[in-house]
N, C-alpha and C positions, 0 to 999 in steps of 0.2 A: 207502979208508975201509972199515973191517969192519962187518960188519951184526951187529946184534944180534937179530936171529931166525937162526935154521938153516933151513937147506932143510926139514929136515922139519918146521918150526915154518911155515912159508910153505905146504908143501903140506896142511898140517891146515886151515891160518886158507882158505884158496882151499877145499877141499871142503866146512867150515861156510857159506863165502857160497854153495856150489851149492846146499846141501843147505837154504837159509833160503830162496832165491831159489826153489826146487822148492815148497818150503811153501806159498808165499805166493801162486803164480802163480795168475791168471786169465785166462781168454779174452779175446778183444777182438774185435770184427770190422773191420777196416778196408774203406773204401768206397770201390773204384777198378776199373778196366776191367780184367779180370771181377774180381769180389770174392772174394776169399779170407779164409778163418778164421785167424788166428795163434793160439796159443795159446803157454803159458812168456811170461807178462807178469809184471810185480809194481809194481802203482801202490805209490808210496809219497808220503811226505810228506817235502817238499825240506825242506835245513835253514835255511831262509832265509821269512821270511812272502811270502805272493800274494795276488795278488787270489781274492777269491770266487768261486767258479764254475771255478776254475783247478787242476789234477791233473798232476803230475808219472805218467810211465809211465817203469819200465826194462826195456827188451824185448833180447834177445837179435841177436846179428848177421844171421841170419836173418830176422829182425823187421826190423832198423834196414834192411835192403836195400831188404828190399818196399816200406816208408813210404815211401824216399827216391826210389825208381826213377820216375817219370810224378808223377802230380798224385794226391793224397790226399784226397779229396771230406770223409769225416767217420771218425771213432774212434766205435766203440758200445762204452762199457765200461759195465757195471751198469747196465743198463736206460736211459744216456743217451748223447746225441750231443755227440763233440768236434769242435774241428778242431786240428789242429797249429798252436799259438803260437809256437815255436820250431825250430832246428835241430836235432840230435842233440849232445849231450856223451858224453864217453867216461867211465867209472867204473871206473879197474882198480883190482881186487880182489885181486893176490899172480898176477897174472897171468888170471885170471877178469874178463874186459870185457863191462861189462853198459852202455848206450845209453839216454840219458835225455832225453824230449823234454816239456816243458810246455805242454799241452792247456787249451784253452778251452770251456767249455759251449756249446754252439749252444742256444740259446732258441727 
């Protein structure tokens, strides 16, 4: 079956989601033996409603390694503490895979 985008239609649409996903990034600290800073996040808002106190993050492969590798104590994004709700989903974008996990407020 033929696609109706062209390669160069797919490589334009994959450099706008870098170039949104660059925009939009903020740090995050994650809290595990030792602690490391990630940065290239981009919390967004899933398409589906959540509980309150609940944040979607889509962090990069780099990102998605660290969280998964050992035990992930809490997420510091904007001044508050998560903990990971969920596993990782994948998000491919025209070939651009961004990792999407749903966080919980620590109170």
């Amino acid at each position: 079956m033929g696609s109706l985008l062209t390669d160069a239609d797919k490589a334009s649409f994959k450099s706008s989601i870098e170039d949104l996903f660059d925009t939009f990034a903020r740090d995050i600290v994650i809290h595990k033996e030792p602690k490391k800073i990630v940065s290239q996040i981009n919390p967004s808002n899933p398409p589906m409603p959540i509980p309150r106190g609940t944040v979607a993050i889509k962090v990069q492969e780099d990102a998605r390694n660290y969280i998964n590798k050992g035990i992930t104590e809490k997420i510091d994004l904007d001044d508050k503490s998560f903990k990971v709700a969920t596993s990782d989903s994948v998000k491919d974008h025209f070939g651009y895979q961004l990792f999407v996990y749903f966080l919980e407020e620590i109170k």
